[in-house]
C-alpha positions in Angstrom: -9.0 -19.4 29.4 -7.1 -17.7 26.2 -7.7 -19.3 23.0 -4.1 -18.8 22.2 -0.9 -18.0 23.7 2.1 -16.5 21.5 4.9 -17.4 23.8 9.0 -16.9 23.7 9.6 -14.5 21.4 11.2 -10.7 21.1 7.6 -8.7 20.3 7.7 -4.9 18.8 5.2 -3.4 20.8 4.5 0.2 21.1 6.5 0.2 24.0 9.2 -0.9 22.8 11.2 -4.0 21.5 10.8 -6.7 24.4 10.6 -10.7 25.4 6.8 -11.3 26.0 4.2 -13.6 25.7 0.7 -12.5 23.9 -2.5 -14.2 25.5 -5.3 -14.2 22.7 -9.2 -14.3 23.4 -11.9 -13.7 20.5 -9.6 -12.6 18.0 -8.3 -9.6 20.1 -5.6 -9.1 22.1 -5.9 -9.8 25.3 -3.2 -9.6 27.6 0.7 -8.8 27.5 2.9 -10.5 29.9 6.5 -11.7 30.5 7.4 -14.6 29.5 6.3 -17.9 31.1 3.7 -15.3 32.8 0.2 -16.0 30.9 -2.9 -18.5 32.2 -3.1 -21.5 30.1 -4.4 -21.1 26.6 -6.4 -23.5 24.1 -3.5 -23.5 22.2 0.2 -22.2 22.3 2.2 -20.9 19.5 6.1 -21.5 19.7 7.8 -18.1 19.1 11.3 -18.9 20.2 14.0 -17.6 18.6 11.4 -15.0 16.3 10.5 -11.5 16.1 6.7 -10.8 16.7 5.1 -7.7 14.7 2.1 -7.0 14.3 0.3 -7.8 10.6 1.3 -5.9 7.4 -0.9 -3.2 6.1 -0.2 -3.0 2.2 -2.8 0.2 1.9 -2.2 0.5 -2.1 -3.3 -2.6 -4.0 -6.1 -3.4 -7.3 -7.8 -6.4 -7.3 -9.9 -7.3 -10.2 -8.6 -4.0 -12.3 -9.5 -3.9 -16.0 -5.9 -3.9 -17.8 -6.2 -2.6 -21.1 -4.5 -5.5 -23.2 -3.6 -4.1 -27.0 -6.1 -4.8 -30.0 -8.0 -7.3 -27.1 -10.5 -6.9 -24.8 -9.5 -6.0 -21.2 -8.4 -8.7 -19.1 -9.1 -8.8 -14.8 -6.3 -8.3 -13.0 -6.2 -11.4 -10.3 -8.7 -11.6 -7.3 -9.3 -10.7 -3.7 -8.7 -14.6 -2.7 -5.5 -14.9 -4.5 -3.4 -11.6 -3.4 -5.1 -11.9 -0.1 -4.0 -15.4 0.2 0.2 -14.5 -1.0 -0.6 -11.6 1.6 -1.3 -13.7 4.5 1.8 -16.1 2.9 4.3 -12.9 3.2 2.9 -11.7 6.5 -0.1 -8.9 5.4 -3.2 -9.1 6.9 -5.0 -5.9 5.5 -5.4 -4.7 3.0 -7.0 -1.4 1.3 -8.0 -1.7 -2.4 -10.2 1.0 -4.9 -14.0 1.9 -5.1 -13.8 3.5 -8.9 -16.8 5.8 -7.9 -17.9 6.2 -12.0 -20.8 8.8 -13.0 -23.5 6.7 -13.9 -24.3 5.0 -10.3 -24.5 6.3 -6.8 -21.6 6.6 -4.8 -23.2 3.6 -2.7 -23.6 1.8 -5.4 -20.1 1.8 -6.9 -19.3 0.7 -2.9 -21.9 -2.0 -3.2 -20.7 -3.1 -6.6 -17.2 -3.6 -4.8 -18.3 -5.1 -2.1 -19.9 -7.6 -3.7 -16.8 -9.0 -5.3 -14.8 -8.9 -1.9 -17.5 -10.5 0.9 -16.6 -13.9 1.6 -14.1 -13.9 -1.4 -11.2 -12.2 0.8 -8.7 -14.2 3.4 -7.8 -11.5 5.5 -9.4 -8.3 6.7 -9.8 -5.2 4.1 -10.9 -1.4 3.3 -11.5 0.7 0.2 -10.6 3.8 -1.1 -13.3 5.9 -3.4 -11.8 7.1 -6.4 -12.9 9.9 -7.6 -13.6 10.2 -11.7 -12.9 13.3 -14.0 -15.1 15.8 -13.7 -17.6 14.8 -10.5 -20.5 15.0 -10.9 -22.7 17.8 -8.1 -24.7 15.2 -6.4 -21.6 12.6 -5.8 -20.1 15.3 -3.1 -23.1 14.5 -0.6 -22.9 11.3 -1.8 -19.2 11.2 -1.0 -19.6 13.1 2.4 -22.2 10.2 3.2 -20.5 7.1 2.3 -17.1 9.1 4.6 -19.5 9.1 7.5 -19.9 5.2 7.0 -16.4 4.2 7.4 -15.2 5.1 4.3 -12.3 7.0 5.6 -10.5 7.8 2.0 -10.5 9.5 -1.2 -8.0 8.7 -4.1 -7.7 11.4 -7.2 -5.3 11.2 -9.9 -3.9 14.5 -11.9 -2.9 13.1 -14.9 -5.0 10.0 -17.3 -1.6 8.7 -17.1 -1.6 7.5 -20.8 -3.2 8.8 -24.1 -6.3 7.6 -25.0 -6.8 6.8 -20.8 -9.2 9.5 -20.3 -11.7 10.3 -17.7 -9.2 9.6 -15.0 -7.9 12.9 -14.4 -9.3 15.1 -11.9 -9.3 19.2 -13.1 -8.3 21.1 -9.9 -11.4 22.5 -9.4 -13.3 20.1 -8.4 -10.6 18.7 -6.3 -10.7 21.4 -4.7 -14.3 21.0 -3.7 -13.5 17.0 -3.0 -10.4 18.3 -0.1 -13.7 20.3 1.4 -15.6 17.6 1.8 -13.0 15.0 2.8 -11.7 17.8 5.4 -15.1 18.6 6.8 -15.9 14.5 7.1 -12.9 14.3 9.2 -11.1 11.5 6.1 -7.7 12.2 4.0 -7.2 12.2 0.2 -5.1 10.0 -1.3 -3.0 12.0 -4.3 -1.8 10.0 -7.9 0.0 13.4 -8.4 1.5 14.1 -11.8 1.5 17.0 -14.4 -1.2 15.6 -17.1 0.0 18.7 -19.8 3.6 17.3 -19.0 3.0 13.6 -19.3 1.2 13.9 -22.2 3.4 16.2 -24.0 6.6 13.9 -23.3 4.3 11.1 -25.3 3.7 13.0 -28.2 7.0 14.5 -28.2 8.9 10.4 -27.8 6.1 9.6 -30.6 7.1 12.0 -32.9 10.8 11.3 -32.4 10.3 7.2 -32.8 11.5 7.3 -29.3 8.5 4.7 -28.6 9.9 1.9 -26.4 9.3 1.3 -22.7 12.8 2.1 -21.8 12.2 5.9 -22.3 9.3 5.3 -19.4 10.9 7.2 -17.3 11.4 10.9 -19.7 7.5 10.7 -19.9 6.6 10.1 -16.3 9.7 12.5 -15.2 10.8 14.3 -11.7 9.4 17.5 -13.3 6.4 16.5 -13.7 6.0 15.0 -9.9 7.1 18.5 -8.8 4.4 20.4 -10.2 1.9 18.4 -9.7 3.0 17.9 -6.1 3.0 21.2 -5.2 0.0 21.9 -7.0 -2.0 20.2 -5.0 -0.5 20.8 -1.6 -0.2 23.9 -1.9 -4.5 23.4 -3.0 -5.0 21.2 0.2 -2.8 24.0 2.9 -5.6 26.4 1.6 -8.2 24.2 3.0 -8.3 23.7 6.4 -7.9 20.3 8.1 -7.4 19.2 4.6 -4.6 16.1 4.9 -2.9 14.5 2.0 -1.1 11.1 1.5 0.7 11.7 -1.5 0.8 7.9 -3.4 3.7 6.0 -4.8 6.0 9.3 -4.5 8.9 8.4 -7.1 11.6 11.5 -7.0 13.5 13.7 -5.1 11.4 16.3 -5.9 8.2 14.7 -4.6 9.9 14.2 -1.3 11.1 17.7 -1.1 7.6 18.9 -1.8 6.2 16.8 1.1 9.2 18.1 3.4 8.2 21.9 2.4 4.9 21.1 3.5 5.2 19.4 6.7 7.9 22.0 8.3 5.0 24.2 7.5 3.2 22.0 10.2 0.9 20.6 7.3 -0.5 17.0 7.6 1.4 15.9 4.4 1.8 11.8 4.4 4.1 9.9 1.9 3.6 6.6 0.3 6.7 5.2 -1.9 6.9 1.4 -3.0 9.3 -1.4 -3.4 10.2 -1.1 -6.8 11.4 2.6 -6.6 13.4 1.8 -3.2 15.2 -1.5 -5.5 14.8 -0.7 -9.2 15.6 2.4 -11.3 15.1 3.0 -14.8 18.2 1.3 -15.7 16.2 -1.9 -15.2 14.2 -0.9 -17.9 17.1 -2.3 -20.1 17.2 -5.3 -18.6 15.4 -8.7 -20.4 11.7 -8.9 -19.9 12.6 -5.0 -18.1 8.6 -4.2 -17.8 8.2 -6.2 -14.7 9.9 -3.8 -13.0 7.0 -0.9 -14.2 4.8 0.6 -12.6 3.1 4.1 -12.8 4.4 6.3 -12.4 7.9 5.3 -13.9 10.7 4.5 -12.2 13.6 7.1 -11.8 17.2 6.8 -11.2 19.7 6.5 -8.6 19.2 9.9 -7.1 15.8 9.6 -6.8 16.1 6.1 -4.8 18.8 7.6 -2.6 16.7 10.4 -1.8 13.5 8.3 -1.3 15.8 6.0 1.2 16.4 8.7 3.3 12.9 10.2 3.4 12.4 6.6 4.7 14.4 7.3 7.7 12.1 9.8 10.1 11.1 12.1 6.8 8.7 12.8 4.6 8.1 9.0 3.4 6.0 6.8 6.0 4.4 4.0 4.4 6.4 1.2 2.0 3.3 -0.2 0.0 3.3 -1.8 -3.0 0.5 -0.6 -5.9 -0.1 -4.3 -6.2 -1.4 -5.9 -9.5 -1.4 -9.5 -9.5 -1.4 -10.6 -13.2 0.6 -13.4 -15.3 3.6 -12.9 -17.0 2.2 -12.5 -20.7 -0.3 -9.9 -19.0 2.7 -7.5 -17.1 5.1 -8.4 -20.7 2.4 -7.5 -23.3 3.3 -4.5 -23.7 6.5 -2.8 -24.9 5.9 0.6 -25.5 5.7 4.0 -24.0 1.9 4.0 -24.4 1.0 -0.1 -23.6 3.2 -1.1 -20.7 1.4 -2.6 -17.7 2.4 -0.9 -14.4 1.5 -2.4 -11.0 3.7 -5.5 -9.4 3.1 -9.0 -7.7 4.7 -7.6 -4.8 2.7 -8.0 -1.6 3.7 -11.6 -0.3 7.5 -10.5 -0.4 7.0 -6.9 1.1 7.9 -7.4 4.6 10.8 -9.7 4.3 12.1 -7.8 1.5 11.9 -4.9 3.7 13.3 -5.9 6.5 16.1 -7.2 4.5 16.6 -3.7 3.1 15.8 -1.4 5.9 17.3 -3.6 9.3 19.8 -5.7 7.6 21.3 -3.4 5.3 20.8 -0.1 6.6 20.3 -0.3 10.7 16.8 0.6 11.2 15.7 -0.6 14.6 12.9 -3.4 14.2 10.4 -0.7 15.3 11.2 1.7 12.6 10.8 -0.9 10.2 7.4 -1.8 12.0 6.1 1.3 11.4 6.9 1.4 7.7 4.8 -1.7 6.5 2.2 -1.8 9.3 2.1 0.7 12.1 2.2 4.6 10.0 -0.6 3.1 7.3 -2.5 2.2 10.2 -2.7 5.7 12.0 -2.8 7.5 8.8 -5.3 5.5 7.4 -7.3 5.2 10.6 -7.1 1.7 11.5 -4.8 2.1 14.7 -4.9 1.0 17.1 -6.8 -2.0 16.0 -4.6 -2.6 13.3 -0.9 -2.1 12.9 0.3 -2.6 16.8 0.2 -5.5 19.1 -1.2 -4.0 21.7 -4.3 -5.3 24.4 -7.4 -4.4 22.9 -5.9 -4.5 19.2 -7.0 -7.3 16.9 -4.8 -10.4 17.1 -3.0 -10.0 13.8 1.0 -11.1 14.6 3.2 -12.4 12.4 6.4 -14.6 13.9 9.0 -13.3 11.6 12.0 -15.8 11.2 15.4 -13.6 11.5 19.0 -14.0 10.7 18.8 -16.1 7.6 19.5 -16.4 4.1 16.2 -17.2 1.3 16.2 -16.9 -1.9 13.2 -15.5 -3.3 11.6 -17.2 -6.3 8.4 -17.3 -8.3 8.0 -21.6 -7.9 7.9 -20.6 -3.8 5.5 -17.8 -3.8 1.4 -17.9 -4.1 1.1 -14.7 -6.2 1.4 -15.7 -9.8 3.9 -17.3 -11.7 6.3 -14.7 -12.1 7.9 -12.2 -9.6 10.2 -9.1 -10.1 11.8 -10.0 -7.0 13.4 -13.1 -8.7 17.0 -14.2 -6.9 17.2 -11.5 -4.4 18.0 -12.7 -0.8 16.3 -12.0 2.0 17.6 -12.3 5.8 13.9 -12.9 7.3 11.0 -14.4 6.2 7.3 -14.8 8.3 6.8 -18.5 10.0 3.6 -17.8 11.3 0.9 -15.5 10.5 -2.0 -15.2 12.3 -5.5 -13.5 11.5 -7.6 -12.2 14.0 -6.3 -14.5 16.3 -6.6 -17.5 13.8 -3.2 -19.4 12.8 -3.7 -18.7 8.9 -0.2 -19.5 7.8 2.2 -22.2 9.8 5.7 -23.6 8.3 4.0 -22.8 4.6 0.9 -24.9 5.3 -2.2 -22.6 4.7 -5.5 -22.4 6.8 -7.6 -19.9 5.8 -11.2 -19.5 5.4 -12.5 -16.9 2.6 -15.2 -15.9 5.4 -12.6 -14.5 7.8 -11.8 -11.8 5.8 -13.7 -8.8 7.1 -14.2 -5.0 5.5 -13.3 -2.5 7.6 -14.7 0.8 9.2 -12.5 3.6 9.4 -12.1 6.5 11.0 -9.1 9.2 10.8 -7.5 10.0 14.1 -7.7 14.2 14.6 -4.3 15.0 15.3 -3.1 13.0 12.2 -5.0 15.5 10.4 -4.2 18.2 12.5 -0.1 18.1 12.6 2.4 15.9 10.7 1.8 13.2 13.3 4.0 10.6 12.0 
């Protein structure tokens, strides 16, 4: 007998867009059938009248990040349990958060340090990245090749300290250089923070000296210049090492995109990441009360940037929507005002996937698949998750969400399980999750919640060969 039947509804499957029924058994997916077709189950989940996808993957969020508050100590960004919870509330169930691999442990042990802060404090099922630090030290290369071999299928760099007095983020090229190597002979991709560190910082000190200090010039310091360079920088680094693939992070301007597009009509396995805000906000929102909410790093551009992002949404260069989530309270993401103290990251993850399908099926004419494959299915492949996560498929995990269609909701902070403010105050949204369910556990029914901090698992991956052989989405 099935433990559960999801029955009734219109299903995006890899085959396409169809009425089915999903028959459940130990949190995997069992068997696809028509409708009214399946054995009897334990239980049976209503999906009339609902669009069944397959489980959000947000593969760019930071739990528990120190955020440097000014003149105070640091304060924690919010936990694994509470962004995994607003996940499972807006349809997630994965996600992929940061090992910051420093230089005074083991590899292994930053990963065990991490660990320790997610096991049995996580609702839903989750991976990290290993972030690489400043100059890296000889041994951590082994140690990196190692920990890739044990599921660790990822590698995040950053370019740029991002903001003065930040340092020991930055990367030099060098030795990211030797990092592409190793992540290309361990079969894993690297995940790019690309911008120009001599650009960014001289746009500080230039503002600084002009008293041109406040966070509405965000966007001249973090600009489309400096996202060029650095983007092609590194690509260019990465096509000189072969079966080296990149996804480029939170890509912000045109001129990211059309360094991705160079790159992949070379036949390069280029991947690109952009995120909510820069699809809805632009750096006229800077002006706008309480306008750091909207920030995140890098800046956010302007309307010919978003318009070029939206179309590298459509088939291009752009195939995951993510978010760069940091959970954190109001006075946290408003302490700063300046060009040098602003908080970036959003509460973003719980309304992702309705916002998105607002955005992308509602407003624009995606098909449901296409918008599928933006918050679940491409960051599965690319990340090497698929095809246990990010398709409802037999065999797959039994992470479905029941997505209510074809109606009007008003997002607001008072509804959401995040924290008590949202950037996504007062928009409207024409679809919203019902029903989430976990590995083949009904987490999330009608608002009432019913997970267990012990069903969230970590996650082994492994990177597909022809994702890193071709542009293969």
């Amino acid at each position: 007998m099935l433990d559960l039947i999801v029955s009734g509804g219109t299903c995006v499957l890899p085959s396409g867009t169809m009425a089915a029924d999903i028959g459940v058994k130990d949190g995997r997916i069992a068997t696809i059938g028509a409708p009214g077709t399946l054995a009897e189950g334990v239980r049976k989940v209503d999906a009339t009248g609902k669009l069944v996808i397959p489980g959000g993957i947000d593969p760019h969020i930071h739990c528990s990040m120190p955020v440097r508050a000014p003149g105070r100590p640091d304060v924690l960004t919010d936990p694994p349990s509470q962004v995994s919870k607003a996940a499972l509330h807006g349809g997630t169930t994965t996600l992929i958060d940061f090992v910051q691999c420093v230089h005074e442990r083991t590899v292994q042990e930053s990963i065990e340090q991490t660990q320790a802060h997610w096991k049995d404090a996580c609702y839903c099922d989750y991976g990290f990245h290993l972030t690489l630090m400043g100059e890296v030290p000889q041994p951590h290369f082994g140690q990196l090749a190692d920990a890739m071999q044990d599921g660790h299928a990822s590698i995040k760099i950053f370019t740029t300290n991002i903001r003065p007095g930040n340092l020991g983020r930055m990367v030099p090229h060098g030795h990211i250089w030797e990092a592409l190597k190793v992540v290309a002979a361990q079969g894993g991709i690297a995940c790019i923070h690309a911008e120009d560190n001599d650009i960014v910082m001289f746009m500080y000190e230039k503002l600084m000296r002009e008293n041109r200090v406040s966070f509405e010039h965000m966007a001249e310091v973090h600009n489309a210049l400096s996202e060029e360079l650095s983007f092609n920088r590194v690509i260019r680094l990465a096509e000189n090492v072969e079966g080296a693939a990149l996804y480029m992070v939170h890509v912000s301007a045109a001129t990211g995109v059309a360094a991705l597009e160079a790159s992949r009509a070379k036949g390069f396995p280029m991947y690109g990441e952009t995120l909510h805000q820069y699809l809805m906000y632009n750096a006229e929102d800077y002006k706008r009360p309480g306008g750091q909410m909207y920030h995140t790093y890098p800046s956010l551009k302007y309307p010919e940037d978003q318009k070029r992002l939206w179309t590298a949404t459509n088939r291009g260069a752009i195939q995951v929507i993510a978010t760069d989530e940091l959970c954190c309270p109001i006075r946290i993401k408003l302490q700063g005002s300046r060009i040098d103290d602003t908080t970036g990251g959003n509460s973003g993850v719980e309304p992702r996937v309705g916002l998105m399908f607002t955005q992308m099926v509602t407003e624009r004419g995606y098909s449901e698949a296409h918008f599928v494959d933006m918050i679940s299915t491409n960051a599965a492949k690319i990340m090497g998750l698929y095809p246990r996560k990010g398709a409802l498929a037999v065999g797959s995990d039994a992470d479905i969400v029941l997505m209510e269609t074809g109606i009007r909701k008003t997002i607001a902070a008072a509804d959401l399980h995040e924290t008590d403010y949202t950037p996504w105050e007062g928009h409207v949204v024409t679809a919203w999750p019902a029903t989430t369910i976990a590995r083949g556990k009904v987490v999330v029914e009608n608002g009432a919640f019913s997970g267990d901090l012990k069903d969230g698992k970590f996650l082994k991956r492994k990177v597909a060969d022809e994702m890193r052989s071709r542009p293969a989405v």
